[in-house]
N, C-alpha and C positions, 0 to 999 in steps of 0.2 A: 184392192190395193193393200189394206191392213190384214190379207193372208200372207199376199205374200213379201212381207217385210218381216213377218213372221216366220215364214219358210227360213228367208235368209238370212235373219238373227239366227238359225238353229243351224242350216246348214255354216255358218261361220264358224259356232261353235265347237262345231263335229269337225270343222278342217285344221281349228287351233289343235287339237286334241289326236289329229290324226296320228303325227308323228309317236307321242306316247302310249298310242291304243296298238299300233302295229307291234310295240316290243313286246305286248304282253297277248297277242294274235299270231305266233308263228302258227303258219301251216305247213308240218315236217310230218304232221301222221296222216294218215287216214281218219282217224275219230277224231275227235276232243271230247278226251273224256269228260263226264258230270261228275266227278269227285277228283277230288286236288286234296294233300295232305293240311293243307291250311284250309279249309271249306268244309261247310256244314250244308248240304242242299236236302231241304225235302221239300219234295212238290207238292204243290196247291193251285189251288184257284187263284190265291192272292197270296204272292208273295212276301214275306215281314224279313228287312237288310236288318246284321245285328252286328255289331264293332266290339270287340271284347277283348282284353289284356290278358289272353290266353298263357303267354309267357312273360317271362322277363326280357329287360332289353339284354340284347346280345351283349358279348363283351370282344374283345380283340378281335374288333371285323366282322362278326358274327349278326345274323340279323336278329335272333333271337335264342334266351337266355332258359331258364328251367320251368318247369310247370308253374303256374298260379293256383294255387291250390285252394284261397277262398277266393280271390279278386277275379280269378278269373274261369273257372269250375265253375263255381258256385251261381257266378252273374248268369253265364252260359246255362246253364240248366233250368233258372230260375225261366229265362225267354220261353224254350222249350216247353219249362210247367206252364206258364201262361198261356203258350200257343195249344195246348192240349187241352185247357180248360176251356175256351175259347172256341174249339171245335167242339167241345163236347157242348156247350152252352147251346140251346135251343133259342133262347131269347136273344142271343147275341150273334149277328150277322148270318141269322139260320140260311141255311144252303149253301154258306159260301163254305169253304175250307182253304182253310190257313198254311199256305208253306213257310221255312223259310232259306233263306240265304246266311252263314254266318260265318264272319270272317276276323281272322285272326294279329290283333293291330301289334301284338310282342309289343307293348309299350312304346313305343316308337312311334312319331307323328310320320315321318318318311318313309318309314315302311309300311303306316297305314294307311298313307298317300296312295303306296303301289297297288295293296290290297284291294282299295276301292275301288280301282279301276274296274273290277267284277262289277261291281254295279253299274258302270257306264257301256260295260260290254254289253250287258244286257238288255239296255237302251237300242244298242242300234241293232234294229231286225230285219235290214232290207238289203245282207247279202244274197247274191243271187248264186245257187250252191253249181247252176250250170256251167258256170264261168270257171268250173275248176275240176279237174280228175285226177285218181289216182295215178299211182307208177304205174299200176298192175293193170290201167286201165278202168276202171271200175268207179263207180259217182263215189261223189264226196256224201259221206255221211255226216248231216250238220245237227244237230242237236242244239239249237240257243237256249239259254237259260232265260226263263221267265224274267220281265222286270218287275223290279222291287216298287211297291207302292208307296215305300217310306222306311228308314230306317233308324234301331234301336241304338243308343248310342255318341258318342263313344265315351271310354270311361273318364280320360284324361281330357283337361281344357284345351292343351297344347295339341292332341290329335284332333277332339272337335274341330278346332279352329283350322284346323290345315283341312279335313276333313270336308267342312264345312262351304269352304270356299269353292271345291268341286259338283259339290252334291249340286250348290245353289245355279250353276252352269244348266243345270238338265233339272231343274226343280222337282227335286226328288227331297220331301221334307225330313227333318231329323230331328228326331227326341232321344235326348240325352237322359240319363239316369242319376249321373253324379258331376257333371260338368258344370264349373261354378264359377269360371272366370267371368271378370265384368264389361271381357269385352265383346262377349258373346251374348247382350244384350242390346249393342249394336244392329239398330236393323236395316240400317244403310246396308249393312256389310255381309251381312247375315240373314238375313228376312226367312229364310225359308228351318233356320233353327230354333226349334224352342225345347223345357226340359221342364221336368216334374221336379226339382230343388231349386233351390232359392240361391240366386249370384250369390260371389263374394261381397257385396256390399252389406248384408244383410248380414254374413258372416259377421265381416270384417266389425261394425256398430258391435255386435254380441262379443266379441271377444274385447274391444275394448271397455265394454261394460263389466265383463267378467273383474279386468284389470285392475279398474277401478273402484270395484267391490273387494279386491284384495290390497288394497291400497299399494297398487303397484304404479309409480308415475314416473318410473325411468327404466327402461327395457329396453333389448337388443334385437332385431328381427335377423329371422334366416328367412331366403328366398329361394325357389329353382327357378334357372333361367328361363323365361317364357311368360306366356302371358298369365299363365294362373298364380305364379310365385308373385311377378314382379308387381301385375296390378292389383293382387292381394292384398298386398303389404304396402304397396301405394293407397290403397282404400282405408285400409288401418292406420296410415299414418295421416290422413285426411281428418280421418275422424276422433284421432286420438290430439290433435294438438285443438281442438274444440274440447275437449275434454280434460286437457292439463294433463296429459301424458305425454313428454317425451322420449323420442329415441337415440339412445346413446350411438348404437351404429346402424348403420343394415350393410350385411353380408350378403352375397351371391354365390350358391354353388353351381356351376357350370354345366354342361352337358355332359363332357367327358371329362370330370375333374377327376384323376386319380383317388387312392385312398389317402394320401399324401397331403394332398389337398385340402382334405376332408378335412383331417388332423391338427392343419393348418388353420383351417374357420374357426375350429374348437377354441385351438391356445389362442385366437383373437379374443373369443369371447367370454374367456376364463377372464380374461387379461383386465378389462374395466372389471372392477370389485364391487362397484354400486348398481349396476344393473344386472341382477342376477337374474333375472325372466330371459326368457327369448319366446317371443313370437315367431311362429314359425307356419310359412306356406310353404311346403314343401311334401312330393311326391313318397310314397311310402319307403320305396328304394333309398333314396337318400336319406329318408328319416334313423331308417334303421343303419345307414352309416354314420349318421350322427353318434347316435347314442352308443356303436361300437368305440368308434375314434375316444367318448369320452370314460367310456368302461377301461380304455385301454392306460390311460395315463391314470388312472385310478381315483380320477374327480368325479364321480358320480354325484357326490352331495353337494356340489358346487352349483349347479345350474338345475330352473324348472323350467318347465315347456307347458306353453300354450298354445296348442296346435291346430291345424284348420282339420276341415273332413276329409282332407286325402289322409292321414292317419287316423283319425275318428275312435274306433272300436276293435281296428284290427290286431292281428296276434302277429302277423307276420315283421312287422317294425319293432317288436318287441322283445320275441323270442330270442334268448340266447343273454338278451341284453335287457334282462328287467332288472335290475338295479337300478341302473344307469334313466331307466324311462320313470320309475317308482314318483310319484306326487304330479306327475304329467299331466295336466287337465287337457280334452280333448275334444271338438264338437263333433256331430254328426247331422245330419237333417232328419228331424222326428219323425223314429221310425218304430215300429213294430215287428217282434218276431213273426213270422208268418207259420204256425204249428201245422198246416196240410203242406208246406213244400219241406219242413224237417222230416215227417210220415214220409212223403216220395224220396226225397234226396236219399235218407239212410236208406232204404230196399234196394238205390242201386247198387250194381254189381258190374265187374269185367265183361263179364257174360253175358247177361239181360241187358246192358247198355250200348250197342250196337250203331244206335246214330252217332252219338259223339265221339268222335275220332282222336280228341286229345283225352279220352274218358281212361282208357289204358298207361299211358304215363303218368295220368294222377293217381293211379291205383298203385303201381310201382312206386312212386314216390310218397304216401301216405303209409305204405305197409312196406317200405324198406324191401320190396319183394322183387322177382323179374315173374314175366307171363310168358317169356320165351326163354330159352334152353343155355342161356347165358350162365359162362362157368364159374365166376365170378361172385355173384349174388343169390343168395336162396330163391329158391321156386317159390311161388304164391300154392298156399297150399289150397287155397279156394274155402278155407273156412274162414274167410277175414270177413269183414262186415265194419262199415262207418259207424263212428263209436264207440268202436271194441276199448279196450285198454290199449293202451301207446297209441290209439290212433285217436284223439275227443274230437269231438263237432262240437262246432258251434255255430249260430246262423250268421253270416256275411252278411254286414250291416244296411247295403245297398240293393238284398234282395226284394224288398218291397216295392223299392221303385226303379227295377228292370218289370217288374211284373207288373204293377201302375204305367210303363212308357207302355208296355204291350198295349193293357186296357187302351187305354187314351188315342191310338191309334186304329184300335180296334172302334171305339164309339164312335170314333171320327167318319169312318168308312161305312157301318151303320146309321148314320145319319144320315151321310150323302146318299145312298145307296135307297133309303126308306123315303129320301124325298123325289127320287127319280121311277123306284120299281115297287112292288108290292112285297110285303113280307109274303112267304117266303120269297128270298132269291134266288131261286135255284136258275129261273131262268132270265134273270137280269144280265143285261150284257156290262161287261166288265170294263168295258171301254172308258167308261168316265172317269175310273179310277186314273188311267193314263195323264189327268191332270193336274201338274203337282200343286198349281193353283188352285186348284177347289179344293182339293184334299187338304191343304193349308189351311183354307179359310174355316173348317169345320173340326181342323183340332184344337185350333186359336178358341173355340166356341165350346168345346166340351166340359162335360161340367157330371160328373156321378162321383160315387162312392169309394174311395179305393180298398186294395185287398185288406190294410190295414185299420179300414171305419176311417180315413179321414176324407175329407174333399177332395177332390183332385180338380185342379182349373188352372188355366194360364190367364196372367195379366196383357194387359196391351203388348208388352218387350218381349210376351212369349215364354215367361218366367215364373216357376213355381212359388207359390207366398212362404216368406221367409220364419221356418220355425224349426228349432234345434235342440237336444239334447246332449246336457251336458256331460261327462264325464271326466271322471279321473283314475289312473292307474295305482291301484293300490296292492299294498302286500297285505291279504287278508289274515294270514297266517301266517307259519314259520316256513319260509321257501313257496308259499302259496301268493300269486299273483291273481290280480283279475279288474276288468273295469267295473267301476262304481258310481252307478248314475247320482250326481248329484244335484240334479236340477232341470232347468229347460228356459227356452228363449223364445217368445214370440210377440217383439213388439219391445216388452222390456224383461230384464232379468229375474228369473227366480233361483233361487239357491235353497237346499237343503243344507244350514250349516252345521246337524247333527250328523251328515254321512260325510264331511270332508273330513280328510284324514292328509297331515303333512310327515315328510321326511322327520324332521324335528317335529317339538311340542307345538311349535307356533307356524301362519307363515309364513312362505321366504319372503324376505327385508328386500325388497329393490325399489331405493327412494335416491334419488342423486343429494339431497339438501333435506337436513332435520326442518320439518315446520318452524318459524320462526317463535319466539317467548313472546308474549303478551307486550303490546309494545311497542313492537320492533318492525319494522318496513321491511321489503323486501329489494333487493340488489342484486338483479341479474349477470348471471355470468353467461350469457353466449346463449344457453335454452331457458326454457320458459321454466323448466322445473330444478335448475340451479341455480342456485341464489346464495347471496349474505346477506346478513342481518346487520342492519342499523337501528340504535336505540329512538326514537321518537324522542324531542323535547318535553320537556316538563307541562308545557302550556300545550301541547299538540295532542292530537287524537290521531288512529291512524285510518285515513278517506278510505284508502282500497289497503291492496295489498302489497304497494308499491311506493304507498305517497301519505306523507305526515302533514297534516295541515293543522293552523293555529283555530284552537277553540275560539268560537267568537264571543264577543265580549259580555260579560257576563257568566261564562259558563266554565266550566274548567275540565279537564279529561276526567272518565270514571275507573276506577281503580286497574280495569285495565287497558287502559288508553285508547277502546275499540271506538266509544262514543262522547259527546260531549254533554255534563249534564247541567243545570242550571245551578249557578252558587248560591247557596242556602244566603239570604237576608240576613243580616243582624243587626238587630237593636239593643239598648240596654232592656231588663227585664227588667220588673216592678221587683219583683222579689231579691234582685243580686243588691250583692256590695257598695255596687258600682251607683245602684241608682238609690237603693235606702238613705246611704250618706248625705248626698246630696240634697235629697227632698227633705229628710228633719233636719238638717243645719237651713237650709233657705228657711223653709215651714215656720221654725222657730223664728229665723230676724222677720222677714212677712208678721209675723203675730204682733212680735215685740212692737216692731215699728208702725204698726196699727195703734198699740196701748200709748205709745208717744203720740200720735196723731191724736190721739183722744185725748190727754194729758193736756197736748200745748191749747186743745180745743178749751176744754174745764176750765182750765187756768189762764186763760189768755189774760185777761187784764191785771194778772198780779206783778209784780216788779219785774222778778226772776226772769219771765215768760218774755216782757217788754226788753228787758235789757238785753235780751238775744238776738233782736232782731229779729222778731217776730216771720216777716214777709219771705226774709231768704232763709229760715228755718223749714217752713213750708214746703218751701221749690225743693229743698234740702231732704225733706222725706219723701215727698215724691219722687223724686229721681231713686232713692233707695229702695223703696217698695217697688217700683220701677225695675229696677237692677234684679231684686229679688224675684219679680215675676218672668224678666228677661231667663232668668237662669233653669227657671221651671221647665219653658215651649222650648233650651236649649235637648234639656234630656226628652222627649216628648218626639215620638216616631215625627220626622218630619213633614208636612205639604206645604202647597202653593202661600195657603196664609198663613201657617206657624213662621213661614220662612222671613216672609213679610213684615211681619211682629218683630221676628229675632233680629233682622237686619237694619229694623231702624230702634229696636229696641233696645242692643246691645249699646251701640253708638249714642244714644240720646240721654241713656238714663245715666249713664257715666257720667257724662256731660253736664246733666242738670248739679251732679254729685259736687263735679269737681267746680265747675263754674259760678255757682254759690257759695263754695268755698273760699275762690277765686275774690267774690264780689267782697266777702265779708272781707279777707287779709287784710284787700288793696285799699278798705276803705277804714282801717284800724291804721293800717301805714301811713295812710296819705294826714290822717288827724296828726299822730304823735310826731311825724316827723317835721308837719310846718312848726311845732313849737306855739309861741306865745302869738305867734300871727292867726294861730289858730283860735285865740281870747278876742281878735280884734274882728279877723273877718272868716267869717266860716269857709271851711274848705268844699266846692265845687262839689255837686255829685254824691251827695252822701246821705240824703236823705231815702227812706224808704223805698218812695216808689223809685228814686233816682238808683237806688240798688235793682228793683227790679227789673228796670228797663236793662241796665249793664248784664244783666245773669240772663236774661231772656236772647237779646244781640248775640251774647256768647253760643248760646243753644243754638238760636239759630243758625250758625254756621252750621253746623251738625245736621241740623235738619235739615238745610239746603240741599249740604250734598249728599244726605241719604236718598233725600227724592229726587235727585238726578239721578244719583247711583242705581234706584228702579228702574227711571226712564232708559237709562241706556240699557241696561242689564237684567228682563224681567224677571223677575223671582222664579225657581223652580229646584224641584228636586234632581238628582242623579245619583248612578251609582255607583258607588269607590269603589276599587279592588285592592284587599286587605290580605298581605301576606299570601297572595295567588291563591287562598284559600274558602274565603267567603265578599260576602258584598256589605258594603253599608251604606245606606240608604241617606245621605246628607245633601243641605242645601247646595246648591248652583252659585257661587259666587266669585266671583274676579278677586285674587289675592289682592293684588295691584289698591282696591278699594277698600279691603280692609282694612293693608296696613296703612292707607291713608285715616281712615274715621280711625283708627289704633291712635295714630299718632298726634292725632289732634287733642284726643284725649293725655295723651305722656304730656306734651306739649303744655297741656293746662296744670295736671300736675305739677311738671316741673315749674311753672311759675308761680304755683299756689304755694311750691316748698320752699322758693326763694323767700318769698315772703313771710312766712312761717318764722322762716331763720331771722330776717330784718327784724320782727314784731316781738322777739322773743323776749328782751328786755324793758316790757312797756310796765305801768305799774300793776302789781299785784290783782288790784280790784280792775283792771283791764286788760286781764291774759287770756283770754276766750284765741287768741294769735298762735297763744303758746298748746292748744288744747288742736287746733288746728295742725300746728306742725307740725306736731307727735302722729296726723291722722296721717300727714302725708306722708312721716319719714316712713312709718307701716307701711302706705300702699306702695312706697317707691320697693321697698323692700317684699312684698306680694308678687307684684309683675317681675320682678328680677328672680325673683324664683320660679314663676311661671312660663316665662320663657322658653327656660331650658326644658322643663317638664312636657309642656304642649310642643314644642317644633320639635322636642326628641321624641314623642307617642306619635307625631305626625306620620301618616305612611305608615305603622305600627298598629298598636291596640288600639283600637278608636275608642274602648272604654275610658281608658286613660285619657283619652284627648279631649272626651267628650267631657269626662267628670272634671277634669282639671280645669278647665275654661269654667268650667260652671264655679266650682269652688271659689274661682278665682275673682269672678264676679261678684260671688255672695260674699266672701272674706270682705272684700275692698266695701263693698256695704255696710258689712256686721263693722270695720274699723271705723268710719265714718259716723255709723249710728252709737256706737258706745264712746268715742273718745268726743265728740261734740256734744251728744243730747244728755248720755249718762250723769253727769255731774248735775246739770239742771235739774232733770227727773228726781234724783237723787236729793234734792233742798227742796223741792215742792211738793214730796209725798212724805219723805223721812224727816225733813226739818223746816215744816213751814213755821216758826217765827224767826228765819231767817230771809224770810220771802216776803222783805221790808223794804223803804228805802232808808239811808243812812248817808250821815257826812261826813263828805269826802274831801275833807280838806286835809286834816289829820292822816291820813292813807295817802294823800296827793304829795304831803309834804313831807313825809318818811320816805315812801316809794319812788319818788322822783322830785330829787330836790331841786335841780335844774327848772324846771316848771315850775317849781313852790319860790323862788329864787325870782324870776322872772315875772312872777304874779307880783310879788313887793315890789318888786324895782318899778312897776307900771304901776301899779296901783298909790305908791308914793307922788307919782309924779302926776296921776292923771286926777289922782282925788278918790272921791268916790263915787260909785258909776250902781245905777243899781240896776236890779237882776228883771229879767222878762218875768219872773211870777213875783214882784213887789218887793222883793228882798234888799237891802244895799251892802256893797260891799265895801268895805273903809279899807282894811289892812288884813295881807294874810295870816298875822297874828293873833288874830280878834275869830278865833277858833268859836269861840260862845257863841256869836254870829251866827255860823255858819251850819251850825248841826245839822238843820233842817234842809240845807241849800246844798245840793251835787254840781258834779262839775259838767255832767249830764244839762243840767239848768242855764248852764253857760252857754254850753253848744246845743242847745231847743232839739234834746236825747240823740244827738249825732254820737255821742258815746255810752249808748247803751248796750254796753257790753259788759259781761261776768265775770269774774275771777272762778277760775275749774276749780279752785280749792278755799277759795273765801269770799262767799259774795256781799257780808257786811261788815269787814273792818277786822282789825285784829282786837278792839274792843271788845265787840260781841255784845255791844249794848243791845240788851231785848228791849229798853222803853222806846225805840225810836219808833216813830209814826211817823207814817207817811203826814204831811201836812200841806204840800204843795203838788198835784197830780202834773207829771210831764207835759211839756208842749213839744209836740214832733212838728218840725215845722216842714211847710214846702220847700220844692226848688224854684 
């Protein structure tokens, strides 16, 4: 049953076909002859089909045009040398002999459509010659031609392809030589074609590599219509926009486009100014009316070409029109001169070459000559010879692999043949060959050396592995043209960039868009390789090549905005300005205020010492040395616990500053201002620890809400960014909570300086008030200059910010230590016999007579009253009395307080002695 579904798949075939096969089967003679002026037959045992661009394509009607003189000569003889070597080879298919069949395609897929039909002729061999007689009476004389066991071929992808879809009807396999479109990898379509080069996709990757080794990323492509132009350059353009090359146009030259036409493609692609390349797939024919059309308008140095292997290495695209071709870069599939078929090709001759039938017009048209009697044109004088002068040779870039399809066909059939009969074959029946399937399957499988030392093998697709040879047209000389290999491709590019050579010094410029400046983003216009430039922001780097993003924080762009780098830290250094200042102005009050601690230590129980108020003198340098140390951890690289310290430290020691100051005014005010109520019943709260306890309440507000201000907000460092240029490493804190601890601190101030101002007028030997106000009206005038200094460096120079809070700290300390302690210090080390007590009635009643006034008026009426240390008092007059007696004595030392500028009297009496020691009393 699976014969015969196979009969009538075949017989279907043969009846689609009938109609076509009759036009080219008239039977009007008696013979049909074995030669035909388009046909090449030598008999053999085994036939070898060969498809060759013998001519040009025709022009006005014509089926075909003038001799091919390397593309097509050259390929053709090259078969021939092959098939002679091949019979001559003992090792390779000994017994058989090799015919062939070869037919003449005139460039044209339609008329190598017709052509082929020779080959299907030769398929059917089951006319029966009885069925027919001459006129004369007499049998038909039938002569069939041998079938082809496979065919060589064809040059062009557009005849392959047309070519190909008949062969595959009557599985008659086909090796191409130069056939390189991608859709002839197709094995749906095609199954039974394969070829010794490598597709256009292979191409196509190498040429956009080339490209892009010349920094070409905006070019024009030219195409011929058909499948090797258009999927060429489809392939090219597949793989060039992975590659960031775009195309500015693609053009199509047509089948039958005029010269007009042509001329026409040119001035398009004159016309864009930025894409000076053209890619080009296109057939040699048309190539070389390119480069006429551009010769003609006289832009030769306007356009360069990157061209596939239908131009490759040949002379015929070039000739006439090298100028115009000069800086051309070219591929071709890696090939090798072949020096025994240069030896054979030159010996031929008119005469000795007798097979080839188109051998005589290439001979005429290489030596300008006629071989027949023609009146017109010189005789061939018969001493011409290829090579001569005016005629050069040179080897046809594709001769290696006509002569590789041979082999590969040849091993193929040697294979099969060796697995079916015994070497020799002389008498193996040839029959198997008859199957285009098996014969398929063992060229798909062949694997030797070729003529030119390389591999020769098909992939799965049937398809040669992809490697090429670059070239370029160069003028080696003055009027001397020639290709100049500069390289080769297999896989990825190599270049020679010591043998390229441009039109100009450099090469050609085709970039649609200058690279963008350091910086700057890209902004596409329509393609991928046109663009604008946008500048990136100040604080952005740029991500790609499209898109600016913001440095993340901490970091900043580096100079040219490609990456983000980390912003350099700063702190004060030990050696700057910034921070020396600061430490020996603290350093020094720190010491000083140390020698006072030790001072009021020493001296405690001398008059001086006592009339200070001992208790809140104390709280008083602590809060300063305090202050002083605050100011140290403020310049000091920050963490978790400097921060800690700083934040209740700033707050606290202020506090203790100002709030003792606080304690003393209010309690100088509240004495002098009750008056003589003050002789009767002492004023509330004014005794020592009862000062303590008030300076301690006040702190502690302070300290409350410093340790709530942890609780809610815990300490911690972070990092400022400082003029978008560096970082600075500072505490973590809530403004909000600063300026409240700030203001609680003004707040005490400002009621220490009211009081200051109140106390100012009290007497002489009790203006410790006045020593006070002077502290405040300094520190009101510290922070008023401070101010503006810090909340203007704020967000600025943090040296400034940082030094200035500190200064401002320590000043407000150093005023405090020098305008209250200094005068003390100053009687207890420089003038201790002033470091007495003395009577102060004489002082009381100059300085404040109101009081002195007040004292007679009561002491008239009350009598005499005598004193807590045994003293009695009659009359403020009775001065002699009183020498020994203070007014200190009266209020149990509630008023022991100094005069800043005279602490015994305007006397100056040095006999006084102490004679009565203070009683400080309780509350």
């Amino acid at each position: 049953m699976h014969n015969v579904l196979l009969v009538c798949d075949r017989m279907q075939k043969i009846c689609s076909l009938y109609i076509i096969i009759s036009v080219f089967l008239p039977v009007h003679d008696a013979t049909i002859p074995l030669k035909d002026k388009n046909k090449i037959q030598i008999d053999g045992d085994v036939i070898f089909g060969g498809l060759f661009p013998m001519h040009e394509k025709g022009q006005s009607g014509k089926s075909c045009g003038t001799i091919k003189k390397e593309k097509g000569i050259q390929r053709m003889e090259a078969m021939l040398f092959a098939i002679d070597k091949i019979n001559a080879d003992e090792n390779l298919l000994p017994g058989i002999k090799l015919g062939v069949h070869i037919l003449d395609t005139c460039s044209s897929d339609t008329y190598a459509l017709e052509q082929c039909m020779d080959f299907i002729k030769a398929q059917l061999t089951s006319v029966d010659v009885t069925d027919y007689r001459c006129d004369s009476g007499t049998n038909l004389v039938y002569a069939p031609a041998k079938p082809v066991v496979g065919v060589i071929g064809a040059a062009s992808s557009t005849v392959s392809i047309m070519v190909a879809n008949i062969l595959r009807l009557f599985q008659i396999p086909q090796i191409s030589y130069s056939s390189t479109s991608i859709d002839l990898s197709d094995k749906s379509r095609f199954e039974y074609f394969s070829r010794v080069v490598p597709p256009d996709t292979f191409q196509a990757q190498a040429m956009v590599d080339i490209a892009r080794a010349f920094n070409w990323n905006y070019v024009s492509t030219l195409a011929d219509e058909g499948d090797y132009g258009v999927k060429g350059i489809g392939a090219f353009k597949d793989r060039s926009t992975e590659a960031g090359i775009c195309v500015a146009q693609s053009l199509t030259i047509l089948r039958d486009d005029p010269d007009s036409r042509v001329e026409q493609l040119v001035a398009d692609l004159l016309r864009n100014e930025r894409a000076r390349v053209v890619v080009m797939f296109v057939n040699e024919d048309n190539s070389k009316r390119v480069l006429k059309a551009l010769l003609k308008i006289n832009k030769t140095s306007e356009l360069t070409f990157l061209a596939s292997d239908s131009w490759g290495a040949k002379i015929h695209p070039v000739k006439g029109q090298e100028s115009a071709a000069e800086g051309a870069v070219t591929l071709l599939p890696k090939r090798h001169v072949i020096k025994e078929f240069d030896e054979y090709f030159t010996n031929l001759t008119a005469e000795s070459n007798k097979r080839n039938i188109w051998f005589k017009e290439f001979w005429q048209e290489v030596f300008n000559c006629s071989l027949t009697n023609r009146t017109n044109i010189k005789q061939c004088s018969g001493n011409e010879y290829i090579g001569m002068k005016g005629a050069p040779y040179n080897q046809e870039g594709l001769v290696q692999f006509v002569i590789d399809s041979v082999y590969a066909l040849a091993h193929a059939l040697h294979n099969l043949l060796a697995d079916q009969c015994t070497i020799p074959f002389t008498n193996c029946s040839t029959s198997s060959l008859r199957s285009g399937e098996e014969v398929l399957k063992y060229i798909r499988n062949v694997s030797f050396e070729g003529v030119g030392g390389d591999l020769v093998q098909f992939n799965a697709e049937g398809d040669g592995f992809g490697k090429y040879d670059i070239f370029q047209y160069q003028q080696t000389s003055r009027g001397i043209y020639k290709y100049v290999r500069i390289g080769d491709w297999a896989d990825r590019l190599h270049l020679n960039t010591q043998q390229i050579k441009w039109k100009q010094k450099n090469a050609p410029y085709s970039v649609c868009s200058e690279p963008c400046p350091s910086g700057f983003a890209r902004l596409e216009k329509g393609l991928k390789c046109c663009w604008g430039c946008f500048q990136c922001a100040f604080n952005q780097y740029l991500a790609d090549e499209y898109t600016c993003k913001d440095c993340p924080e901490g970091s900043k762009p580096s100079s040219n905005q490609s990456t983000c780098t980390p912003l350099p830290v700063l702190s004060l250094e030990w050696g700057s300005f910034w921070m020396l200042l600061p430490v020996a102005f603290t350093s020094i009050g720190a010491v000083l205020t140390v020698l006072v601690i030790a001072v009021f230590i020493r001296y405690n129980e001398t008059p001086v010492i006592m009339a200070s108020g001992r208790e809140l003198c104390y709280v008083l340098l602590v809060g300063i040395l305090m202050a002083y140390g605050t100011s140290i951890i403020m310049l000091v690289r920050p963490t978790v616990i400097l921060c800690t310290m700083r934040r209740l430290g700033l707050g606290v020691s202020l506090c203790l500053i100002y709030a003792a100051m606080l304690t003393k005014t209010n309690r100088i005010y509240r004495i002098f201002n009750n008056g003589i109520k003050a002789m009767v019943k002492r004023p509330s709260y004014t005794s020592p620890r009862s000062q303590i306890f008030i300076c301690f309440g006040i702190v502690s507000v302070q300290i409350v809400g410093g340790i709530t201000w942890l609780g809610f907000e815990k300490p911690a460092t972070m990092f400022v960014l400082q003029n978008q240029e560096y970082l600075v490493l500072k505490c973590r804190a809530s403004q909000t909570a600063i300026i409240v601890s700030l203001t609680y601190n003004i707040v005490l101030i400002i009621i220490c300086t009211v009081y200051g101002v109140k106390t100012r007028k009290i007497p002489q030997n009790f203006n410790e008030a006045k020593c006070i106000a002077f502290t405040m009206y300094s520190t009101c005038i510290v922070w008023l200059a401070f101010i503006p200094i810090y909340f203007g460096a704020s967000g600025g120079d943090f040296k400034i910010e940082v030094t200035s809070l500190c200064m401002c700290v320590s000043i407000s300390a150093t005023v405090a230590l020098v305008c209250v302690f200094a005068p003390k210090i100053y009687i207890v080390l420089l003038q201790p016999h002033k470091n007495v007590r003395q009577g102060a009635s004489t002082s009381l009643k100059n300085n404040h007579p109101t009081l002195s006034r007040i004292l007679s008026d009561q002491a008239e009426s009350l009598g005499p009253f005598p004193f807590q240390n045994g003293g009695v008092y009659t009359h403020p007059n009775q001065t002699t009395q009183t020498t020994h007696t203070t007014i200190n004595d009266v209020f149990n030392d509630d008023l022991d307080d100094l005069s800043c500028d005279d602490a015994t009297g305007e006397n100056g009496d040095d006999s006084s002695v102490k004679l009565n020691p203070p009683m400080e009393a309780d509350i």
